[in-house]
N, C-alpha and C positions, 0 to 999 in steps of 0.2 A: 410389465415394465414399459410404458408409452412411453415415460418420458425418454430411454435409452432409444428407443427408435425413432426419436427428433431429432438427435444428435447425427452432425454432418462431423465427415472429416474435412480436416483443413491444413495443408501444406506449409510448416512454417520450417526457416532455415534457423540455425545457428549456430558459427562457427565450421563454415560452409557446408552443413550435417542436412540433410532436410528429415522432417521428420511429419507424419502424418497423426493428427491430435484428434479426436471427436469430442465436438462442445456441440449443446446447445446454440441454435444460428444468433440468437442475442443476445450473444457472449463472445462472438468470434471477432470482434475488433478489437476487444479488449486483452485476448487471445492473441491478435497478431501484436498489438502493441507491448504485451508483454512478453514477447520474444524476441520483438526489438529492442527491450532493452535492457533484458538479459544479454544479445548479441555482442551491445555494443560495450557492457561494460565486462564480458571475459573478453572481447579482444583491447577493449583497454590495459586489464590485467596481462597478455599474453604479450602485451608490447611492451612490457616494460623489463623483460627479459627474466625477471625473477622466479616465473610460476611456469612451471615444462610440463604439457599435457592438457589435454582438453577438461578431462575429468577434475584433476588440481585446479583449473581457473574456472570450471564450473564449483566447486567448491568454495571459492572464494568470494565469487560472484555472490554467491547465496550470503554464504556466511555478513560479506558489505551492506547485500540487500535489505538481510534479517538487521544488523543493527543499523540501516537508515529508519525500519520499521520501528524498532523498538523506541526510539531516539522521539519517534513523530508521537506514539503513543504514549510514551511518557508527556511531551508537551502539550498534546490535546488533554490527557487527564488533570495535568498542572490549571490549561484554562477552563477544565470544567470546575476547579473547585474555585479558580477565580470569581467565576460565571455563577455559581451558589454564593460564594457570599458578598458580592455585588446583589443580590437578590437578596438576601437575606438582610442588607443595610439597607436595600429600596424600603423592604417591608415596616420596617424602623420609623424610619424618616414619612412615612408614610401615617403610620401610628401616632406619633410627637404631632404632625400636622392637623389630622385629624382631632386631638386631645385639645391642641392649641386653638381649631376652630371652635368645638364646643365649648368652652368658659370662658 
């Protein structure tokens, strides 16, 4: 296993918890950035007095996370099949032109 012995630990807080991760070192900013902002959005959830427990607004957090993700993935699929058939009318149009230069 080489790659597990590349792997550095790296000190990240949240929810004033610190906690030590091992990543890959060119993964570790994207690593801290996503523990900022997981941080930032259970202590969002935890201010708004509804959700009591670290573990409850770490649940939350995810659960909000998971469907910002789903929400973005649905939308990126929507402009991929835009993106096809915007293609597939190029192809067209491209055709008709071609037909209309030969005759």
């Amino acid at each position: 296993m080489a790659g597990a012995a590349q792997n550095r630990g790296i000190n990240i807080s949240i929810m004033g918890r610190d906690f030590s991760v091992a990543c890959p070192p060119e993964e570790q900013e994207d690593l801290l950035e996503a523990a900022q902002f997981l941080d930032k959005n259970m202590k969002e959830i935890q201010k708004t007095g509804k959700i009591i427990g670290a573990e409850r607004c770490a649940i939350m957090a995810a659960l909000n996370i998971t469907n910002d993700l789903l929400k973005l993935q649905k939308s990126t699929a929507g402009q991929d099949k835009v993106q096809a058939r915007l293609s597939s009318l190029q192809e067209r149009i491209d055709e008709v032109l071609r037909d209309a230069e030969s005759s």
